[in-house]
C-alpha positions in Angstrom: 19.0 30.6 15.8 17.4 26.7 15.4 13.9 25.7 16.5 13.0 21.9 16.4 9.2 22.1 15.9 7.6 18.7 15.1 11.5 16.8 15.1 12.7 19.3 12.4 14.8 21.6 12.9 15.2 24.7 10.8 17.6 27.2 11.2 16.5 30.7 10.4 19.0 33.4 8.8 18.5 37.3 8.9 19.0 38.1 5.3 21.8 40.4 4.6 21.0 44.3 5.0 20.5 45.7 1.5 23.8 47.5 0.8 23.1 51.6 -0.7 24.1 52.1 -4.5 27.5 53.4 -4.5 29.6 54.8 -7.4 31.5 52.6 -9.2 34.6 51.5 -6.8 37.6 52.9 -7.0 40.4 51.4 -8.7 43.2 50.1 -5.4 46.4 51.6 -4.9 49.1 50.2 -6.3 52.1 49.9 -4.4 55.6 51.8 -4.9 58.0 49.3 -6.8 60.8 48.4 -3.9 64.4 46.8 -4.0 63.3 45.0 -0.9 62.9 41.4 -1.7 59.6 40.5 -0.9 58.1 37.4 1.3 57.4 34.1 -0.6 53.6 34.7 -1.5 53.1 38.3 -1.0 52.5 38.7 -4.7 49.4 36.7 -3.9 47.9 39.0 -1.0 46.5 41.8 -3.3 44.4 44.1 -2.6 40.7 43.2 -4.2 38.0 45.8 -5.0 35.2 45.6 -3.2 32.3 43.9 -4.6 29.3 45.3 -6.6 26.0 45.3 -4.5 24.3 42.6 -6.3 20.1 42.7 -6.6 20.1 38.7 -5.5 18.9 38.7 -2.2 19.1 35.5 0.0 15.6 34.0 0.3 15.1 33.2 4.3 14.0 30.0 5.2 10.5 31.5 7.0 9.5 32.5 3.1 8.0 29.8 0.9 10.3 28.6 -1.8 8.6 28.6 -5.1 10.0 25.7 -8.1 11.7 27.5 -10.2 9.5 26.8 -12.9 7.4 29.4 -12.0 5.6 27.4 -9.3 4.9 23.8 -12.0 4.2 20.8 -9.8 8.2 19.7 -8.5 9.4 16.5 -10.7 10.7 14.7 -7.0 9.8 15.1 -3.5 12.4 15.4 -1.1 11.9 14.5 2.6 13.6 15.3 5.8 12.9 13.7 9.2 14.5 13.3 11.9 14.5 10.0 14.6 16.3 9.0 17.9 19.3 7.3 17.1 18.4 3.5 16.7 19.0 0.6 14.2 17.1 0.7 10.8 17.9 -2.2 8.5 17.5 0.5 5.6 19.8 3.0 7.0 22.7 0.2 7.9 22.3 -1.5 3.9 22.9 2.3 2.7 25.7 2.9 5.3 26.9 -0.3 4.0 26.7 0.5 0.4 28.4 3.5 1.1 31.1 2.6 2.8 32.4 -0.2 0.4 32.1 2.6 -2.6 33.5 5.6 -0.9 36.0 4.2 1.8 36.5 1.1 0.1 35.6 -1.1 3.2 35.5 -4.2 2.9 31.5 -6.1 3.3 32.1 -8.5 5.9 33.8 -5.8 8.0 30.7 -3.9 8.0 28.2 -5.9 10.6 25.4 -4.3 12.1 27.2 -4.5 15.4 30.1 -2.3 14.4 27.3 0.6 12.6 25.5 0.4 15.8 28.9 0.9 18.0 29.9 3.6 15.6 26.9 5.6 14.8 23.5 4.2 16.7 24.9 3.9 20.5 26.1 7.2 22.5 27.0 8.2 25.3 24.4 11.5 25.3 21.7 10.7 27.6 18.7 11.8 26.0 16.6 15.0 27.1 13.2 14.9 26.2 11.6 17.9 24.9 9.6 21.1 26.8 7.6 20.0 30.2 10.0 17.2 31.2 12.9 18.4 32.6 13.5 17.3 36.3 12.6 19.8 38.9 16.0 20.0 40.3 17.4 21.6 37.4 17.2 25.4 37.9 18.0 28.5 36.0 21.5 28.8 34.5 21.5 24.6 34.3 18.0 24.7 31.9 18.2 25.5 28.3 15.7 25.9 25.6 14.6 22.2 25.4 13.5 21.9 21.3 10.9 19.4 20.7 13.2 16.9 19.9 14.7 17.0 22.9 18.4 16.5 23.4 20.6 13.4 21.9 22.1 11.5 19.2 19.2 11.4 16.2 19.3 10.4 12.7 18.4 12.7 10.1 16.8 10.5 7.1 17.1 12.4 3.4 14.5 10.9 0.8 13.4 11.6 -2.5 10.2 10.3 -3.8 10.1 7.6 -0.6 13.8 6.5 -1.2 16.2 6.8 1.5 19.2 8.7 -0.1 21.4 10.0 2.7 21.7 9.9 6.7 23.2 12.2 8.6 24.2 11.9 12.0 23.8 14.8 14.5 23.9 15.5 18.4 21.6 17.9 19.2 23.4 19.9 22.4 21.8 22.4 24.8 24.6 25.1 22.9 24.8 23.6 19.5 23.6 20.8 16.7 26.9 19.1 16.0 27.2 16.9 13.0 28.9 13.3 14.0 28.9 11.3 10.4 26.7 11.6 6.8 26.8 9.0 4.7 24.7 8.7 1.0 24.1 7.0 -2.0 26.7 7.0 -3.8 24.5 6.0 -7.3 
């Protein structure tokens, strides 16, 4: 399940149901020895014992998350927002820097034209969020609008104010589909 409150969206997980002690599994069954050759790879399809119950629980996203430090003031801040898809200079000189490191583009391939064809224009019409849908949509056409509303946005990643990573989503009345993330490849 996603909410989008205040153009974030977090995505809550039930933790895992707490699995009862058992006794100590028991060992698998070996099979008989056979004259039948076998299949290419079967030797590799074993049977695996089940796994202990561990005491690690997942932590869910609702509960604060505490440095691991015992709660000592973090050494960096990391930021995520979220924006409309549009042009930043910022976000193309990153795109940029990581495309020439990690593809191995080439720089005067990379104009701000071709970024904005590839990753800023799309063909979603934007939805804005709760209270403006039009009237003439009617129950099964309306969805959940989030706050963000509907569309191509930009997710920006920093750490201490520094733009680190971008990733590119479509936020869908049935899904959040990731379209491109590029980073900082220092």
């Amino acid at each position: 399940v996603s909410v989008a409150p205040n153009g974030f969206i977090n995505f809550f997980v039930k933790p895992p149901a707490q699995a009862a002690p058992t006794e100590a599994p028991a060992a698998a069954p070996v099979a008989p020895e056979s004259s039948e050759p076998q299949q290419p790879g079967a030797d590799e399809r074993r049977e695996h014992p089940p796994r202990a119950p561990t005491e690690k629980r997942r932590r869910s996203s609702t509960e604060p998350c505490e440095a691991p430090t015992g709660g000592a003031t973090p050494l960096h801040k990391l930021e995520v927002s979220m924006e409309r898809s549009q042009f930043r200079q910022e976000a193309f000189d990153l795109y940029c820097k990581y495309q020439v490191a990690v593809h191995h583009d080439k720089p005067d391939k990379l104009t701000p034209k071709q970024y904005s064809g590839f990753l800023v224009d799309s063909p979603l019409i934007f939805v804005s969020g709760p209270g403006s849908l039009p009237s003439t949509l009617t129950p099964p056409d309306v969805f959940a609008v989030p706050d963000c509303g509907f569309g191509s946005f930009h997710m920006h990643y920093r750490i201490d104010g520094q733009l680190i990573a971008v990733g590119v989503v479509d936020v869908l009345p049935r899904c959040l589909s990731s379209v491109y993330f590029f980073y900082d490849p220092d």
